[in-house]
N, C-alpha and C positions, 0 to 999 in steps of 0.2 A: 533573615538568612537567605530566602528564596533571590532576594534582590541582590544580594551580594554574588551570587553564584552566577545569577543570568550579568551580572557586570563583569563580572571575571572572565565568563565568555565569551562580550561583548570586546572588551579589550584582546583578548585574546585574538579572537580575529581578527582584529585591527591590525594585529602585527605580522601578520601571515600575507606577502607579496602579492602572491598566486594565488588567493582565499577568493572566488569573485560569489555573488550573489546570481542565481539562474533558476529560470523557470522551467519547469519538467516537459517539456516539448512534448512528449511520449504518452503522454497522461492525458486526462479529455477528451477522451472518443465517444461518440453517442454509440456503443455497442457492448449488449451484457456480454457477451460471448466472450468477448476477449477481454472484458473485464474479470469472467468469471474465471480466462484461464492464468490472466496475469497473478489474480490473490491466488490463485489455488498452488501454483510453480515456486511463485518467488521466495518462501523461506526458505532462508542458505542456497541457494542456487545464486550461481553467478549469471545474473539479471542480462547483462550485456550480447553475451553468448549462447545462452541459454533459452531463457528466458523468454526475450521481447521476440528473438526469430519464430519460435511460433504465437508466441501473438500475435504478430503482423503476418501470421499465414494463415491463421481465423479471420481475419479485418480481408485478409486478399481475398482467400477461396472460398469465403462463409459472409460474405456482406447481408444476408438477409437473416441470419443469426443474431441480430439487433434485438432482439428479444428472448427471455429468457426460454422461454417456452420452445420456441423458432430451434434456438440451440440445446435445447434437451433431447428435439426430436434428433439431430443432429448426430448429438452423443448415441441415441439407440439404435441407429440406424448403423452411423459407422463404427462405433466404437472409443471409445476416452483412449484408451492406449492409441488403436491405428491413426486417430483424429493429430491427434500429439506427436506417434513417433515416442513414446512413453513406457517404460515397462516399470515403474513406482506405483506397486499399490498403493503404498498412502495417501501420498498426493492425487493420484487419478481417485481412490475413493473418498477424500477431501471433495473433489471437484463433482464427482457427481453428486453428493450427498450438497452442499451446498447448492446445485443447481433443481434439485427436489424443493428441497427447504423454500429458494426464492420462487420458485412455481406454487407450492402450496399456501405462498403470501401474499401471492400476485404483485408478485415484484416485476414487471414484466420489463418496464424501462428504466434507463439510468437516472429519467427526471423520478419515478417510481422507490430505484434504492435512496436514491438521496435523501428524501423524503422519510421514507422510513428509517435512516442513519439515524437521523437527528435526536429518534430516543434511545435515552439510556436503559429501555426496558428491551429494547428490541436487539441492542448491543447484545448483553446479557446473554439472549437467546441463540444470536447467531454464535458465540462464543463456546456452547455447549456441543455445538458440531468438533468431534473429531478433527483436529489439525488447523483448527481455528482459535489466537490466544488472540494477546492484545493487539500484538502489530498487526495481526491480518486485517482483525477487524478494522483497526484505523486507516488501515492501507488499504479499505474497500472505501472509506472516507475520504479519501489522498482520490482514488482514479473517480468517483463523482464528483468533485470539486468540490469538497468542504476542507478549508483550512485546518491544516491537524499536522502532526507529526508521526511517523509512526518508526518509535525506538528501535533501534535492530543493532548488531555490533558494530558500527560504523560506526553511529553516533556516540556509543558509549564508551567507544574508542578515541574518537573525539575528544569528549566531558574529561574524558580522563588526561590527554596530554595540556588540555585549557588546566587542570588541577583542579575542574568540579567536578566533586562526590556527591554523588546522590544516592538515595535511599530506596533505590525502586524503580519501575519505568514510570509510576504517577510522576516522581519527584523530573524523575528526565524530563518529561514532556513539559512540562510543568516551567523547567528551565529556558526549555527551547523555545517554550511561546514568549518569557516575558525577555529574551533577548531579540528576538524576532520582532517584540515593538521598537526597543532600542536604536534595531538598527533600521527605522521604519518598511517592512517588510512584512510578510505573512508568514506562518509558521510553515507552512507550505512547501514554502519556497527555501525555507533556510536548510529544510530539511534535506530537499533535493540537493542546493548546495554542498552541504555538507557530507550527505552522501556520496556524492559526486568525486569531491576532495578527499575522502577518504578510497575509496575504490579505486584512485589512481593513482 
């Protein structure tokens, strides 16, 4: 069944003119800070406008914020809202609670979260944080370079015009990896594609 679906998706984009395959430019920065503040913004925010402008105003005005620590002092000195431009408690207490979390793991660098990504016990854990479900979690996986997907309505928007049903975001990703071999590529990168394609 799983094979049939990621086929179905496979042809599906085959038939789509303007479907191109692309790698997340945006993604890969050696800097927790503005790792920490991309996952902590981007659920339902429009990523484009929103979003990446202040993270690339942490990467400008905060280059030594490369560490998690660096940028907690950061956060208490100036503040998560004034730092951002932010008046979302959720999210700013997302970000700071999250930025606790990886200090008291000694997450300090992005070779550091990677690292610690890789287990499923450690998932688990950072998932128990307030405003952290599956996508973030994986989309903390997406900006230290481990191949992954991480489901959001784009894609399941997507799934849905290809006419694959799935059962869950397991069954989504699940999808999107074994099309992602198909069409020889990383899930990674299909993800971004297709996010891409759907946001425009």
């Amino acid at each position: 069944m799983l094979a049939e679906k990621s086929q179905l998706l496979n042809h599906y984009i085959e038939t789509l003119p303007d479907f191109k395959l692309q790698e997340d430019v945006a993604t890969g920065y050696d800097h927790m800070g503005a790792i920490l503040v991309d996952a902590a913004l981007q659920a339902g925010i429009r990523y484009e406008t929103v979003v990446w402008p202040r993270v690339a105003a942490v990467l400008d005005q905060y280059p030594e914020a490369k560490t998690t620590s660096a940028f907690q002092r950061i956060l208490m000195i100036i503040g998560a809202p004034n730092l951002l431009n932010w008046s979302s408690d959720r999210k700013i207490n997302t970000l700071v609670d999250v930025t606790q979390f990886f200090v008291s793991e000694r997450l300090e660098t992005v070779a550091d979260l990677r690292t610690w990504l890789i287990d499923p016990h450690n998932i688990q854990r950072l998932k128990e944080i307030k405003g952290i479900g599956n996508k973030t979690a994986d989309y903390f996986k997406i900006l230290t370079g481990i191949p992954t997907s991480a489901i959001d309505r784009h894609l399941y928007s997507f799934l849905a015009l290809a006419g694959v049903e799935v059962g869950g975001y397991e069954e989504a990703q699940q999808v999107i990896r074994e099309t992602a071999v198909l069409l020889d590529t990383d899930e990674r990168t299909l993800d971004y594609s297709i996010w891409t394609y759907m946001a425009a």
